[in-house]
C-alpha positions as CSV (number, residue, x, y, z in Angstrom):
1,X,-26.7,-13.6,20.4
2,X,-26.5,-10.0,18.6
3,X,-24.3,-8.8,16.2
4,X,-23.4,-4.7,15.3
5,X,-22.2,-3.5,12.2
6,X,-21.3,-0.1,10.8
7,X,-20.7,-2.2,6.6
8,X,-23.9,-4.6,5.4
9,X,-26.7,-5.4,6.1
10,X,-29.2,-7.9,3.3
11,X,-32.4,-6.8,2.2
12,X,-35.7,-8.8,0.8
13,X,-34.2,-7.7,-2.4
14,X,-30.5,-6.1,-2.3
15,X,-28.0,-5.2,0.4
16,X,-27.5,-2.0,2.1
17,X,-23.5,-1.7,2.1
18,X,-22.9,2.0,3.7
19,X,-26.3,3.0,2.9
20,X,-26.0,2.1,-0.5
21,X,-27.3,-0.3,-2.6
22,X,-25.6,-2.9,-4.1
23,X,-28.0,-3.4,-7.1
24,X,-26.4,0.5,-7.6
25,X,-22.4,-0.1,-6.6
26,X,-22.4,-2.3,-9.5
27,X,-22.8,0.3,-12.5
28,X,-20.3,1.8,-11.1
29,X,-16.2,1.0,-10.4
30,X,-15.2,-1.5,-8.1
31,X,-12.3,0.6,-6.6
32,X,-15.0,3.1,-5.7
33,X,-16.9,0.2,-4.2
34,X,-14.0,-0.8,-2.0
35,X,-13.4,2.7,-1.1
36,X,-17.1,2.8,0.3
37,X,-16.5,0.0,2.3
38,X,-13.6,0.6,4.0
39,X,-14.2,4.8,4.2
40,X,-17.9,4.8,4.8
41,X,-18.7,7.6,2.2
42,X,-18.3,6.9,-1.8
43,X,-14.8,8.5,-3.5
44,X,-15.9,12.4,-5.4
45,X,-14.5,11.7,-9.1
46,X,-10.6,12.9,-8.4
47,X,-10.6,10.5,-5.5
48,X,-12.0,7.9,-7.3
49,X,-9.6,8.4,-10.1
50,X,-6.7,8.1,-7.7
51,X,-7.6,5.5,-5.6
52,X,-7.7,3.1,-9.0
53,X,-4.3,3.8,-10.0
54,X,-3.0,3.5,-6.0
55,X,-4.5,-0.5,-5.9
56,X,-2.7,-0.9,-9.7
57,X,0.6,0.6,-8.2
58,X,0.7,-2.0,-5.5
59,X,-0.5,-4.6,-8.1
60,X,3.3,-6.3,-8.4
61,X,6.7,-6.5,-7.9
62,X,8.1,-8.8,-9.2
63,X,8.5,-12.4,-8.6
64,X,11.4,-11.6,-5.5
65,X,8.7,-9.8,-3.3
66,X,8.2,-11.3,0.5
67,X,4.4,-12.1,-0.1
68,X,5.5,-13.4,-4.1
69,X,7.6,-16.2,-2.9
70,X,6.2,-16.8,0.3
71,X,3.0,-17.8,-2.1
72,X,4.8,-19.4,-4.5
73,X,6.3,-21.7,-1.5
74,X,3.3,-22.5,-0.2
75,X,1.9,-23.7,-3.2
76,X,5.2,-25.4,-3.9
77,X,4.7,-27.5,-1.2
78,X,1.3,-29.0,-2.1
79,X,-1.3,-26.8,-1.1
80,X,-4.7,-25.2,-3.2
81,X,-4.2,-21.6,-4.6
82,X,-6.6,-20.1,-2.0
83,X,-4.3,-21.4,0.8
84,X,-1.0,-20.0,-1.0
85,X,-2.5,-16.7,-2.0
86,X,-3.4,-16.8,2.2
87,X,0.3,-17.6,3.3
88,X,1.3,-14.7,0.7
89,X,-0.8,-12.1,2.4
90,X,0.1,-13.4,5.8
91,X,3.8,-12.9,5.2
92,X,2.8,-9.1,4.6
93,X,4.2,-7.0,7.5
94,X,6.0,-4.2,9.2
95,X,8.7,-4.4,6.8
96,X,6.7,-5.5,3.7
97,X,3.5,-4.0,2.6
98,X,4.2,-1.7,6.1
99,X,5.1,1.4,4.9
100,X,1.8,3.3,4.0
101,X,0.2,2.3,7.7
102,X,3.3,3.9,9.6
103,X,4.1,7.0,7.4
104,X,0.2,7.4,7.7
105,X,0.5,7.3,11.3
106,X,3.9,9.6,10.8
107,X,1.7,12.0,9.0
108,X,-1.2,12.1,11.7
109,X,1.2,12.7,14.3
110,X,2.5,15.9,12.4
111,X,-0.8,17.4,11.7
112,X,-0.5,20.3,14.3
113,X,3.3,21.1,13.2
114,X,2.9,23.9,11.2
115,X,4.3,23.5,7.3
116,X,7.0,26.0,7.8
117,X,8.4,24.1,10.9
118,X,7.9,20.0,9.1
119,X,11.6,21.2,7.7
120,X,13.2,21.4,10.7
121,X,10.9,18.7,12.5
122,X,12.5,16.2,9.4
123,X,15.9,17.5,9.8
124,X,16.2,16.8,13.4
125,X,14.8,13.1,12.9
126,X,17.2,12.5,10.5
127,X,19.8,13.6,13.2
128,X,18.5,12.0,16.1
129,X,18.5,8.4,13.2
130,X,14.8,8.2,13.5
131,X,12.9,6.2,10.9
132,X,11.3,8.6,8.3
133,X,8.7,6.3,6.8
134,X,8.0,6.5,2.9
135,X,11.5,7.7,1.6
136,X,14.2,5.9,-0.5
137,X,13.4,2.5,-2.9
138,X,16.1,-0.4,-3.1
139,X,15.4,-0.5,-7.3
140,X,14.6,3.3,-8.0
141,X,17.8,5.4,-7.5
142,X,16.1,8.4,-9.9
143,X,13.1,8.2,-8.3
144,X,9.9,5.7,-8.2
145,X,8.0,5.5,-11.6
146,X,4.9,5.0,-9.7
147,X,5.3,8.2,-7.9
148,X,5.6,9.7,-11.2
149,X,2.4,8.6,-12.4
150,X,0.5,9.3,-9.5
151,X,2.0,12.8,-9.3
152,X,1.1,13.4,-13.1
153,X,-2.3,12.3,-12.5
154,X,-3.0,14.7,-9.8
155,X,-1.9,17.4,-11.9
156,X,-3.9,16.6,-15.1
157,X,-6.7,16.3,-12.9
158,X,-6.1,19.3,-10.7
159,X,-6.2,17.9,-7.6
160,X,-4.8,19.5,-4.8
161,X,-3.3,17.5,-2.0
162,X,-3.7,18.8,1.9
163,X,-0.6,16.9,2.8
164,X,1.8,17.3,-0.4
165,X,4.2,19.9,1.6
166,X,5.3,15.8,3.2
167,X,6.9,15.3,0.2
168,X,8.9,18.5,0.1
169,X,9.3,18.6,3.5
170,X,10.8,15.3,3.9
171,X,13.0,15.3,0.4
172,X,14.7,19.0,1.1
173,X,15.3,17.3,4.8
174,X,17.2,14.3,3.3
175,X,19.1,16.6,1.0
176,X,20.5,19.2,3.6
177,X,21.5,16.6,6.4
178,X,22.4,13.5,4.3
179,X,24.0,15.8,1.1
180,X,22.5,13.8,-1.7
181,X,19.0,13.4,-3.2
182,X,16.3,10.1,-1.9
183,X,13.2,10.7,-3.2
184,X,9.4,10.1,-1.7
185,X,8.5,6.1,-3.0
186,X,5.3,5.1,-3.6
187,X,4.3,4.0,-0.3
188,X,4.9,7.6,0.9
189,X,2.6,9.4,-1.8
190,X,-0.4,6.9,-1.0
191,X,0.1,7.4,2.6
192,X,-0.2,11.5,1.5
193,X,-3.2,10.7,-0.7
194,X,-4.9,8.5,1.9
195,X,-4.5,10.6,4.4
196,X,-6.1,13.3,2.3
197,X,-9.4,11.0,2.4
198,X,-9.7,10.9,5.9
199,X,-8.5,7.3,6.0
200,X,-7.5,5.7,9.5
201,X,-3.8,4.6,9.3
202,X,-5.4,1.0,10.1
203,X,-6.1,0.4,6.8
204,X,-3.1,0.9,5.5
205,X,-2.0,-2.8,5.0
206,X,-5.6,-3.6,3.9
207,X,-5.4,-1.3,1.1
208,X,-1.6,-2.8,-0.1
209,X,-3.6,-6.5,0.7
210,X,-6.5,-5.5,-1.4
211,X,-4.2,-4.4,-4.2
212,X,-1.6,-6.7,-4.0
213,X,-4.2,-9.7,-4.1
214,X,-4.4,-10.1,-7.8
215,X,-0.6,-10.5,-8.1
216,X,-0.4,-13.0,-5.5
217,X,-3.1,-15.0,-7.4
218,X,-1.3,-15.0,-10.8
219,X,1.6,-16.0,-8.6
220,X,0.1,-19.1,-7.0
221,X,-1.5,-19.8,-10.3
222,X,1.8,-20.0,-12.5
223,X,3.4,-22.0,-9.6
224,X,0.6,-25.1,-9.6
225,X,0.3,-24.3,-13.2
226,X,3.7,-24.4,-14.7
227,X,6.6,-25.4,-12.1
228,X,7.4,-28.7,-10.3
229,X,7.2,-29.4,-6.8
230,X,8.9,-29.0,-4.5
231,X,10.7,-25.7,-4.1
232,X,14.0,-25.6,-2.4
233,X,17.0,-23.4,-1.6
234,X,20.3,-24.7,-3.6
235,X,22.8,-25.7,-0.8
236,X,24.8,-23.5,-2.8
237,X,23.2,-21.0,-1.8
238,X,22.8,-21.8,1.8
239,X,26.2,-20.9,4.1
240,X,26.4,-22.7,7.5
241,X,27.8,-20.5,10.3
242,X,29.3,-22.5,13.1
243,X,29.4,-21.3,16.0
């Protein structure tokens, strides 16, 4: 039987991973390791910068998250940490851990609109009560922290975004239709920043998987550690409809 791949290959003494050597990946950053593997080419240094601080802003949050307490139930229930952190990242979806892959795709489908017709393209979404992908946060009203950050990064380290004008774009369309300010999150701005690097819109829930990984660990961790099985919903909680 043969095999194909694009990724890794071993060597008498190393392995080739995108033409690189391992023996050399590891004197450098992990997150510019990762981003070799999954883009095929290693990060230039404002890249690599950025891509750090996109895996730390999907890191955690909080305890209430989908993939959080999905974990924390598994391991509730009796199971090892590997097989808790596994129902965690299997509960990540469409509607959780989503949002980078389909404003990425949102984004790809735009690229032959020109910038001074996105406006209008926005506008009439918003009209028509299509899904804008990447806009608006349950917790952050004023704004997402995270985009912030990111936003003051790429302006400390002059880095110039092909796909910023989104942002504007989609913000000034919210703001003339709907009459009130909802600003870019975070998933929005990594979708911008991803799809800056070239990155297939495929990735986009490996990337939130990759960074959201550690969290879900701690997660499972503190749950076998620390709390008692067996989790269950109060009944209080619980109201039966009948029918």
């Amino acid at each position: 039987m043969e095999f194909k791949t694009r990724i890794s290959k071993i060597e008498e003494n190393d392995v080739d991973i995108r033409g690189e050597k391992l023996s050399s990946l590891i004197q450098g950053r992990f997150t510019d390791a990762v981003f070799l593997e999954l883009s095929g080419r290693k990060p230039n240094e404002n890249e690599s910068v950025l891509f750090e601080k996109i895996l730390i802003c999907v890191i955690d949050h909080g305890m209430g998250t989908t993939s959080s307490m999905a974990t924390r139930f598994v391991a509730s229930g009796g199971n090892s940490l590997n097989t808790a952190v596994g129902g965690g990242i299997l509960s990540i979806g469409n509607y959780h851990g989503g949002a980078m892959e389909n404003a990425m795709k949102m984004i790809a489908s735009f690229k032959d609109i020109p910038k001074e017709d996105l406006l209008s393209k926005f506008k009439e979404m918003l009209t028509n009560r299509q899904v804008i992908y990447g806009i608006g946060h349950k917790h952050y009203k004023q704004g997402d922290p995270r985009v912030q950050w990111l936003l003051k990064t790429m302006n400390e380290i002059g880095y110039e975004s092909l796909h910023l004008h989104f942002k504007d774009a989609i913000e000034k369309a919210f703001e003339e239709v709907k009459g009130k300010k909802i600003h870019m999150n975070v998933d929005g701005l990594i979708a911008i920043l991803l799809s800056d690097w070239g990155f297939d819109p495929l990735l986009g829930k490996g990337i939130f998987i990759i960074g959201r990984t550690p969290g879900l660990v701690a997660q499972a961790y503190e749950e076998l550690k620390f709390e008692k099985p067996v989790r269950r919903v109060s009944e209080d909680e619980i109201e039966y409809l009948s029918e």
